[in-house]
N, C-alpha and C positions, 0 to 999 in steps of 0.2 A: 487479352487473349493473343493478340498478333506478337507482341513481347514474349509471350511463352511460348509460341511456335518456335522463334528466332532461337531461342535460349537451347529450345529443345534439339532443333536442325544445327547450332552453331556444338553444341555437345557429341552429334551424333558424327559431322563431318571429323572433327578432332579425335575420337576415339578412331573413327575410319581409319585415320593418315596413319594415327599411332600405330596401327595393326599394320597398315600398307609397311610402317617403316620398319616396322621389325621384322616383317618375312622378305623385305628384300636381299635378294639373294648377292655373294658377297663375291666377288671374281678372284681367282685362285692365280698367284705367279709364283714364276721359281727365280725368274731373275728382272731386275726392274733398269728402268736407264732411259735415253732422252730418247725419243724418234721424230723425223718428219717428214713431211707431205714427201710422198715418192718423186725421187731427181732434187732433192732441193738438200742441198750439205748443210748441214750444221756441227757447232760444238757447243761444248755443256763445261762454263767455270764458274765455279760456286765462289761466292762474295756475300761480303758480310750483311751487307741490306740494301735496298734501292731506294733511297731516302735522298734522292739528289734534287737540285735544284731543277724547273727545267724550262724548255726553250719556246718562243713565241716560234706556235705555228709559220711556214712559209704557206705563201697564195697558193702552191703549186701541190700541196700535200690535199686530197680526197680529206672531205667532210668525215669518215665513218672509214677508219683502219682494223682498228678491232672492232671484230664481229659476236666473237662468242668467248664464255668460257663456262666449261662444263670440269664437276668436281663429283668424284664418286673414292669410295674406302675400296681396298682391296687388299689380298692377305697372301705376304709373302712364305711360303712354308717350307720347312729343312726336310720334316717328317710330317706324320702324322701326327697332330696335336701340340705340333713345336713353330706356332706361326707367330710371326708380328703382323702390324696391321700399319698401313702406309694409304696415304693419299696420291690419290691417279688425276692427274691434272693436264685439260686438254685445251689449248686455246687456238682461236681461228681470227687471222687476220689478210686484210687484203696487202699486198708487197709492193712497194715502193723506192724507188730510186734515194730515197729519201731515210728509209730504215732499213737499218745496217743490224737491227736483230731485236729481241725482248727481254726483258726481266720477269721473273716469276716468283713472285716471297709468299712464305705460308709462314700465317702468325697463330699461336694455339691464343685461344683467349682465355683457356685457364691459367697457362704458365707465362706468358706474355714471351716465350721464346719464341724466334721467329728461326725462320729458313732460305735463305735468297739462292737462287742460280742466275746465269746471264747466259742466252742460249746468242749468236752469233752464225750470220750467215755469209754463204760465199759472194762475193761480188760478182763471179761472171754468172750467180743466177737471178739480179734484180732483175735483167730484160726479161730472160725467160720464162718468169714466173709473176712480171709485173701485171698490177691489175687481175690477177688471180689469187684467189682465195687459198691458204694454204695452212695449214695445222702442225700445231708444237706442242707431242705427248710428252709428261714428263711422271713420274709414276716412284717416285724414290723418296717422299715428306714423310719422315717418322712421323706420327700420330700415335694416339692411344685410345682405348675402348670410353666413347660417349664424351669425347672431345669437340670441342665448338675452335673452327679453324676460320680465319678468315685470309682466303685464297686474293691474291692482286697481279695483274698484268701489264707490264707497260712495254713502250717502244724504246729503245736507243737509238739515236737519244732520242728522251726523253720529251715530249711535247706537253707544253699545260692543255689539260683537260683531256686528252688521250691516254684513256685508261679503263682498265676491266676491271671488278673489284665483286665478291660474292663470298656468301658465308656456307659452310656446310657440318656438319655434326655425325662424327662418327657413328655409327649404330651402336652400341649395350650389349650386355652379353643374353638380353632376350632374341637378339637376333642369332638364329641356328646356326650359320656359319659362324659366328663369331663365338656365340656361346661354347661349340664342342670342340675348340681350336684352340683356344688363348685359356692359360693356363689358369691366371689368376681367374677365370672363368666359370672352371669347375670344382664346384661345391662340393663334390662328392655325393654319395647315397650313403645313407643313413637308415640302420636299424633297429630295433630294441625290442629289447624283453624288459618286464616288470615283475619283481619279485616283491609281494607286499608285503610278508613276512618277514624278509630281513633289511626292507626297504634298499634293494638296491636295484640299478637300472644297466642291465646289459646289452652293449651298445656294438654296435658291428659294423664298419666303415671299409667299403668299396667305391669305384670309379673315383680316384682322386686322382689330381699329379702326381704319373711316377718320379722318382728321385727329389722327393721333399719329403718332408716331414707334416704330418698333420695333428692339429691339437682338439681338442675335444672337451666339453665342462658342462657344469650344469648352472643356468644363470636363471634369476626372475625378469619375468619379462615386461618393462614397464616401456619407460619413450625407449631408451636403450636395456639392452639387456646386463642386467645387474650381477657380477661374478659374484656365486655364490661358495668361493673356495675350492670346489670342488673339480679338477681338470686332471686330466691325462694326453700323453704325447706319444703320435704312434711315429716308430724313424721308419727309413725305406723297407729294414730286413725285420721288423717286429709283425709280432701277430696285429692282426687287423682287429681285433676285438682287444674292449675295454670293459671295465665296473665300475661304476659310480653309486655314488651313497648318496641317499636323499634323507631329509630330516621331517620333511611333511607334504603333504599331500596337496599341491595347490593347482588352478587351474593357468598360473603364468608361469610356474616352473617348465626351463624348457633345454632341452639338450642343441648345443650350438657347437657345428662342425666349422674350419675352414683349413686355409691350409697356409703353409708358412711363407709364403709369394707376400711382395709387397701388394698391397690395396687388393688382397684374394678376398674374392663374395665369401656371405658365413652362410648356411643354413641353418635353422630351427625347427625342431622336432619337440611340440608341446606333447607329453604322453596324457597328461590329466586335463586338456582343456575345458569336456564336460562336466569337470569335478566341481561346477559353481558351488553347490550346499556348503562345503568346507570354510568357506570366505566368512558364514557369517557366525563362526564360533569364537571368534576370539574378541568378546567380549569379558571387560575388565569393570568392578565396584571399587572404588574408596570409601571408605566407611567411614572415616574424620572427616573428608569434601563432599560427602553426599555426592558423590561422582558415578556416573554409568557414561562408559567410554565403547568406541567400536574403533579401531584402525585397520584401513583394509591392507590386505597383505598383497594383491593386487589390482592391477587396474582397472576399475570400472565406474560405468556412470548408474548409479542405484539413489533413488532416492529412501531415503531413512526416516521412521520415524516412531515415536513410543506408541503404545497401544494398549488397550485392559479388557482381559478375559470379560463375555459374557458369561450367562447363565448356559450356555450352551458348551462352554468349553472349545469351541471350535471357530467364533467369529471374533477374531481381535476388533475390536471397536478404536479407530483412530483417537487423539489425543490429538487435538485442531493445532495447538502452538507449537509444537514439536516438530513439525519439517524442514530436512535438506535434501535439496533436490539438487539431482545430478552431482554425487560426492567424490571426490577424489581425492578424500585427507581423513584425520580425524576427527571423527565427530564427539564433542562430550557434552552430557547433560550433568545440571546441576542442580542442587536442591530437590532431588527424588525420593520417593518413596518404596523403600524397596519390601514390596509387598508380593506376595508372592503370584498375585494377578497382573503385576505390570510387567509387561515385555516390551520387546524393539523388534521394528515389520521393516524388511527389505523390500522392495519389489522393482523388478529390471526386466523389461521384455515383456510387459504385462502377467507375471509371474511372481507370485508373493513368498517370503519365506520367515516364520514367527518365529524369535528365540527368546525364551523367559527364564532368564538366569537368576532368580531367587525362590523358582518354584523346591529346588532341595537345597536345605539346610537355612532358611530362614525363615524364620514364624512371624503370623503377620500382626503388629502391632500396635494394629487396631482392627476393631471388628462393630458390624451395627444390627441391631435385632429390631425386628418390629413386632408390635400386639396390636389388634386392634378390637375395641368394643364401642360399642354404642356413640354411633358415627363420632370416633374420635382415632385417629392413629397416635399411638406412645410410639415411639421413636429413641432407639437407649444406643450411644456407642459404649463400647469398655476399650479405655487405652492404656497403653503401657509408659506413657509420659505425656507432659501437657502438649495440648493440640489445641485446631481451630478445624471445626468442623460444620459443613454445611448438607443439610437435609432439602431433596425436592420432592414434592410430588409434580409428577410430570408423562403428558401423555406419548405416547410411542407412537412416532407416524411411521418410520421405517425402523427395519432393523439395528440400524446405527445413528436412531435419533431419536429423542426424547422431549417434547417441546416443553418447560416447566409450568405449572400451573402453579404452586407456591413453594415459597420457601422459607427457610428458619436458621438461622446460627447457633450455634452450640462450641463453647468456649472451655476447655478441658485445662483447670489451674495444672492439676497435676494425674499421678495415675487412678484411675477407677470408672464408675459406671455414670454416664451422662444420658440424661434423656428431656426430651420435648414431645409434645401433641399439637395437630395438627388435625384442627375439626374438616370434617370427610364425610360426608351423607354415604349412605350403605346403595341406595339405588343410584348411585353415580360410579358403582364400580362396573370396570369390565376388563375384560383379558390385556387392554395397552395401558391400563392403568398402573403407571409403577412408581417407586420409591427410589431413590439414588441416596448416596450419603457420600464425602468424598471430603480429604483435609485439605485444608483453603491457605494454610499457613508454611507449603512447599510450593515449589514449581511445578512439580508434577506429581501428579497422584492417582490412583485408579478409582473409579466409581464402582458402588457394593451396589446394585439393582435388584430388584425384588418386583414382579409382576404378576399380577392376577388379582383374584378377588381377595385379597389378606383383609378385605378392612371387614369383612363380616364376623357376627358378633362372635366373640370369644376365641378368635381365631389368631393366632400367633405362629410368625414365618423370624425363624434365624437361620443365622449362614451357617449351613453344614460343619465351618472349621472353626464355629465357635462352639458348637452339641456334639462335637465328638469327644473331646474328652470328657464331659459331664456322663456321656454314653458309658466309655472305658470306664473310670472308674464309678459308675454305677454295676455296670457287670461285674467288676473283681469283686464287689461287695456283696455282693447277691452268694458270687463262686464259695468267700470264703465262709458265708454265715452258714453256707450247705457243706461245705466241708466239717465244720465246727460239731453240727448237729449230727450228723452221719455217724461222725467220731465218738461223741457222746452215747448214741443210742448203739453204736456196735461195744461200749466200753460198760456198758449197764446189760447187756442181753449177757457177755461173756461174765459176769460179774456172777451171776446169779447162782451156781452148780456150786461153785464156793462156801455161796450164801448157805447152802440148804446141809452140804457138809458139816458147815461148824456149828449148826444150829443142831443137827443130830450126837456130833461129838458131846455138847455140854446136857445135853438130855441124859445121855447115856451116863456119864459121869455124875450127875445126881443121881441117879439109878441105886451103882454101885453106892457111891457113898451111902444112903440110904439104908442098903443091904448090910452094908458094914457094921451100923449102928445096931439094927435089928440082934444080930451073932452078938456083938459086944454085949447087949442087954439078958439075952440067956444066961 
């Protein structure tokens, strides 16, 4: 406990500082050069380093010559917003008949360049000033934005062990002075419109360096931001507005301003950050490698895994072997089943998201029905090529578990209807009693579940996607014998006005013939 206090206060004072250090405020000059202590002459000649050899103290030289040295940033500026940024450097030492002046070198310790002056005093002021404490500003060390300097003072000459020495690190452009001063500093503002219609992103760029050029793109945002082709260049007299083309909807696509300054800060403008759903469509099947692949398009930490529809349609039930957790690459599965209940579960942020890419356009290639009579369960898969399949009965303690009570194998040479029984008392059924079925001869496969009372007598449960076509064309069958019959019975009613005409015509016609004979015979 006392270790996490420490941990906690040794975090809280280092954020402190970090804040103290970048709101300190940054001194403004117009013009920079050597000064010191009032009455006391000096000159200011700049030499290449103070790297000399140096001298054994005399008895007569004070213990403690230099007293101080104090280093602070300060920014020299032409205009408004046209400053550099220099180190102010003040050191305090006691005067001595013995020191005839100082050196002052400032060394960057990212570029290992260094800075020397030799400041030099007058002789008729050792008395006057001896044994009094006196100070040497010097205010002119080019520096740069978040530079580590290490500031050093010595005597001339030069005494061993007589020496100042202290580091200091220029402020960032989080610091306010420094940030809205120094060019390569400002990012600019940054605006946009989204057009999702023609996927384009209109982009509007103010407060940047005057008299540069600034460039503008659209990059994925992963460790660095990945150029995605797409940029435009605004020069001093161009319209401030751009168009950019986007090609998909991602949540690390992100619009990145800067400006054409050497080492200029960039900005980033993600428009789609909240567009997570998008990430987890780009799933891909190979159908010769039994392959189901996910590559993410961008960065995140999701753990991944297969999953198979219950009876409810809405609880993906985990697949236990199947987990990568915390993913930053491709994930591929092999040897799967691509059945149209098997799908892949993200979940990131306590937040789940199911995508089942074989529920269109593949039919599932195998299926299992149950019957059940006289405490016995028949158990039938029908497959579309040889398998290895295994039947459980198994009780349901939670929603996503099924404890097994027994089980059976079932070996499919080739395609057709496979079945096993499994003796099952009828008073041992109840609502968590269920049936599984699931192929043993892939990596991954989904389980067909079947729950309730099915085992009572004469009572027979199949999966819906196996009784729909039997459904279909039992109705067209039904549709067409009634059309048939319709047909008939309207083509027999129309028939009959016919009937009754030609049966009167030949009546009549015997008649006459008849009559004919009659006359002939007189």
């Amino acid at each position: 406990m006392h270790s996490y206090r420490s941990y906690r206060l040794n975090c809280f004072l280092t954020t402190l500082g970090l804040l103290i250090f970048s709101s300190q405020a940054v001194e403004y000059i117009t013009k920079c050069g050597l000064r010191c202590s009032q009455g006391l002459q000096c000159k200011r000649k700049n030499i290449t380093s103070n790297y000399r050899s140096c001298l054994k103290q005399p008895p007569s030289l004070p213990s403690k010559i230099l007293e101080d040295l104090k280093i602070s940033t300060v920014l020299k500026c032409v205009k408004e917003k046209e400053c550099s940024i220099l180190l102010n450097v003040v050191g305090t030492l006691m005067l001595n008949e013995h020191i005839r002046g100082v050196e002052i070198c400032s060394l960057s310790l990212s570029t290992y360049q260094s800075q020397c002056i030799s400041v030099k005093f007058n002789r008729n002021d050792y008395k006057k000033f001896t044994a009094q404490p006196v100070f040497i500003e010097y205010d002119c060390f080019s520096t740069s934005m978040a530079d580590y300097n290490s500031v050093a003072i010595k005597t001339i000459p030069h005494y061993c062990d007589v020496f100042l020495k202290q580091e200091h690190q220029v402020e960032d452009c989080t610091n306010k002075d420094i940030g809205r001063n120094i060019p390569s500093c400002m990012v600019g503002k940054l605006d946009y419109e989204i057009n999702k219609y023609q996927k384009t992103l209109s982009v509007q760029v103010s407060d940047f360096p005057e008299h540069h050029a600034y460039h503008v793109r659209l990059c994925l945002k992963w460790f660095i931001c990945e150029d995605m082709g797409m940029s435009a260049s605004i020069k001093e007299d161009d319209p401030k507005n751009v168009t950019l083309q986007y090609t998909q909807i991602l949540p690390c696509l992100c619009i990145e301003g800067w400006s054409v300054l050497p080492d200029a800060r960039r900005i980033q403008l993600c428009p789609f950050k909240n567009y997570t759903e998008e990430l987890w469509n780009e799933l891909t099947y190979n159908r010769e490698l039994q392959e189901l692949s996910w590559q993410p398009s961008c960065p995140v930490d999701v753990v991944v895994n297969l999953c198979w529809m219950g009876e409810s349609e809405e609880n993906c039930i985990d697949i236990q072997n199947s987990f990568h957790k915390k993913v930053q690459q491709k994930v591929t599965y092999s040897r799967i089943d691509p059945h149209p209940k098997l799908c892949m579960k993200f979940t990131m942020d306590k937040r789940s998201w199911v995508r089942c890419p074989f529920v269109y356009g593949y039919l599932p290639g195998w299926n299992m029905s149950i019957a059940g009579q006289l405490n016995k369960l028949q158990l039938t898969f029908v497959t579309q090529d040889k398998a290895e399949f295994k039947m459980a009965l198994c009780n349901r303690t939670t929603a996503n578990n099924c404890e097994p009570i027994k089980e059976v194998h079932v070996t499919a040479g080739t395609m057709g209807a496979y079945s096993a029984v499994l003796n099952f008392p009828n008073d041992e059924c109840d609502s968590n009693i269920c049936v599984q079925g699931w192929r043993t001869d892939i990596e991954y496969s989904v389980r067909m579940q079947f729950c309730g009372s099915f085992c009572k007598e004469n009572h027979t449960t199949a999966s819906p996607r196996l009784l729909w076509p039997v459904a279909i064309t039992a109705i067209l069958l039904i549709t067409i014998t009634l059309l048939i019959y319709s047909g008939y019975m309207l083509f027999t009613v129309l028939q009959q006005p016919y009937q009754r005409v030609f049966l009167y015509s030949g009546q009549l016609s015997r008649s006459i013939n008849t009559d004919v004979k009659g006359i002939s015979q007189l």
